[in-house]
Each structure stands twice: as C-alpha cells, then as structure tokens.
C-alpha positions in Angstrom: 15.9 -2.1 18.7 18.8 0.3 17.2 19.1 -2.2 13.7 15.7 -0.9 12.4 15.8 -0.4 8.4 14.8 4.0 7.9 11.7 2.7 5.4 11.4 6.0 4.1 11.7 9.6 4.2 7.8 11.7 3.9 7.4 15.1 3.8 5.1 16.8 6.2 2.5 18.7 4.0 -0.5 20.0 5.4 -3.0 17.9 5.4 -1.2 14.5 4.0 -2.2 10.9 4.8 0.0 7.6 3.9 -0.9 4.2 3.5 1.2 2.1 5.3 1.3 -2.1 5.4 3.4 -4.8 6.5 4.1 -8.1 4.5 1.2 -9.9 6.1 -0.9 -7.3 4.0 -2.2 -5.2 7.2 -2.4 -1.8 6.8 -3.4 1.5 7.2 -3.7 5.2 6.9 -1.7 7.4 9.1 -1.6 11.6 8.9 1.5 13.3 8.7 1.7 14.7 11.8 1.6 11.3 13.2 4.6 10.3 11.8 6.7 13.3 13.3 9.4 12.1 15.6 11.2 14.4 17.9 13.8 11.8 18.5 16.6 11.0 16.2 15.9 7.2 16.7 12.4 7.4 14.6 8.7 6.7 15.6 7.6 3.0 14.8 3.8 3.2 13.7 3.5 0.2 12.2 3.3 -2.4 14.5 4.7 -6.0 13.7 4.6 -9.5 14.2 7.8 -11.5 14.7 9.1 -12.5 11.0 7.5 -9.9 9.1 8.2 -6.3 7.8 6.8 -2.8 6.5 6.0 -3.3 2.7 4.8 0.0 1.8 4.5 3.5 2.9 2.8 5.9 0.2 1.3 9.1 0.3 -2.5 8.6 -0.3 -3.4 10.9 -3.0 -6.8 9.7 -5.0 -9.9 7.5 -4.1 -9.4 4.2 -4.6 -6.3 1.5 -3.6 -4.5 -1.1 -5.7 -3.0 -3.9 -3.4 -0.8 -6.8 -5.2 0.2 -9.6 -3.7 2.9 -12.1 -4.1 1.3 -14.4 -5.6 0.3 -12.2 -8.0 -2.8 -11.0 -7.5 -4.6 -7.8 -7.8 -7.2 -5.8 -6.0 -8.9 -2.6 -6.4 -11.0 -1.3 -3.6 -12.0 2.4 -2.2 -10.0 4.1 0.5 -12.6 4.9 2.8 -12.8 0.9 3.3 -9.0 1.6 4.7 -9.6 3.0 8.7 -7.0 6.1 9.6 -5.1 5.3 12.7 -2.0 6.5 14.5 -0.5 3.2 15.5 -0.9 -0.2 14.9 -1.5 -3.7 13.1 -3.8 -1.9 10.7 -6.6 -4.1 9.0 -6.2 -6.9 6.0 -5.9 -5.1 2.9 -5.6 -8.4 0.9 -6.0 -11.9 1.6 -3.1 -14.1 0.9 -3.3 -18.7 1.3 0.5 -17.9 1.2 3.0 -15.3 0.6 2.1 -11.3 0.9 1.7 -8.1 0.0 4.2 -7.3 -2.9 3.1 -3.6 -3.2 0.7 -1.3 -2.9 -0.6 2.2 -4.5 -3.7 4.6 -4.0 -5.1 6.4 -7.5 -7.8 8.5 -8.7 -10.7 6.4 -10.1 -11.0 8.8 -13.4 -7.8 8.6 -13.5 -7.0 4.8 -14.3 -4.4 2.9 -12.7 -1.0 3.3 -13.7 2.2 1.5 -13.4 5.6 1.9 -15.2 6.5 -0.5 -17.9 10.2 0.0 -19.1 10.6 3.6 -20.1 7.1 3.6 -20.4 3.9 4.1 -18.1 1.0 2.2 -18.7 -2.4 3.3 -17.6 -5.7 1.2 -17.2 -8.9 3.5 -17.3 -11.0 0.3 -16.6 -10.4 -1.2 -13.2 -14.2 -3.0 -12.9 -12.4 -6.5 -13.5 -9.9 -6.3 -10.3 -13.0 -4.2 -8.1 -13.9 -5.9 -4.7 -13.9 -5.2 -1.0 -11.0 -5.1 1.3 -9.4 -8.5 2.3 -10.9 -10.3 -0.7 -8.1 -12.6 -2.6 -8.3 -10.2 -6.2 -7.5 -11.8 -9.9 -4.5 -11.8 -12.2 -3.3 -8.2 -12.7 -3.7 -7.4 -16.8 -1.4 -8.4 -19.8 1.8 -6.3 -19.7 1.8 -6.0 -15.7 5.7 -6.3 -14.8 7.1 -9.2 -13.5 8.1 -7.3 -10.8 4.8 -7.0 -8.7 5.4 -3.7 -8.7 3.6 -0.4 -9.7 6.9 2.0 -9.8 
C-alpha cells in the first residue's frame, strides 16, 4: 500500500550484502542489487506478517552477528548461520517468549563488539559469554549496555 514507512536509504556498492529483520526477529541477508527498484514506489523484500514491522536493515560488514531482543537479551552467532535471499520471511535470528527484536548489528570477531555509550563507544573484545547458534534465547547483554537496546 502507498503509506509504507522509506526504512532506509543503502548505497549500492559492489559487492554489498545487508541484514535485514522484522520485529518477530526473522531475517536475512540480501545483496545490493537486490534491493534496486526501478519504480519510484520502492521494492518490499522483507516480507511481513500482519502486526509486525522491519526492525533493521544494516550493511553486513565482518563475521559474526549481534541480535538483541526486547527483553533484553543478547546473542552472538556467525553470519554464515544467516542464509542470503532475495525475498522473504527470512529465518529466526533470535528466539523471543514475548516481545522482539530490538536491534541488530554484524562485526568482525577480532574486532570486539562495539556499541556507543554517551559520547563514548564501548568495545567488548570477549564475546564467548553471549556465543550460541541462531534462534537460541541469548543472556543479559554486559554492564554499561544502554538502556536503549540499542548498539548506535
């Protein structure tokens, strides 16, 4: 329908892959070139059910995804568990008894995970204690996560 929310602008680089989800915490990866429209009324990719909507979109630079849920939870898992598609539900990313995803975000293992704190941005180097598989429930993000559920 013509009251659809633009979620986000992406540019097209060569080669680029996002992660897309909806608030159920389904999700998936999607190239670039998939998500050229050559309509002015936009490309839906993600594909809904009644009552819910996209959560994230992010380009998927790194290894590894970080998925947090609304009831505050956190999970670490590799991207290759995450399937690329062109359309569609997408697969559980995180497993929720009630609420959703809050946000999402994919990172380079050496890297650490990192999230802004105030003015500040925090890194964790060790992500061993929020590691599991895809769909799992995860634990309590660390000390000094913003209240937000957010990473940026």
């Amino acid at each position: 329908d013509q009251h659809r929310i633009l979620v986000g602008h992406l540019d097209q680089a060569e080669g680029a892959r996002y992660l897309v989800a909806g608030s159920d915490g389904k999700g998936f990866l999607v190239a670039g070139e998939d998500l050229a429209a050559e309509k002015r009324t936009g490309k839906q990719v993600l594909v809904l059910e009644a009552g819910r909507e996209a959560a994230v979109c992010k380009r998927a630079e790194g290894d590894m995804v970080a998925v947090l849920g609304e009831n505050r939870k956190l999970l670490v898992f590799p991207l290759e568990q995450v399937p690329e598609m062109a359309r569609g539900r997408g697969v559980q990313l995180q497993s929720y008894k009630d609420g959703g995803l809050a946000d999402a975000k994919v990172f380079v293992r050496k890297e650490g995970l990192s999230w802004r704190l105030g003015d500040r941005i925090r890194t964790e180097a060790d992500v061993t204690p929020w590691r599991g598989n895809r769909a799992t429930a995860g634990k309590l993000p660390p000390n000094g996560f913003p209240k937000s559920n957010r990473f940026e």
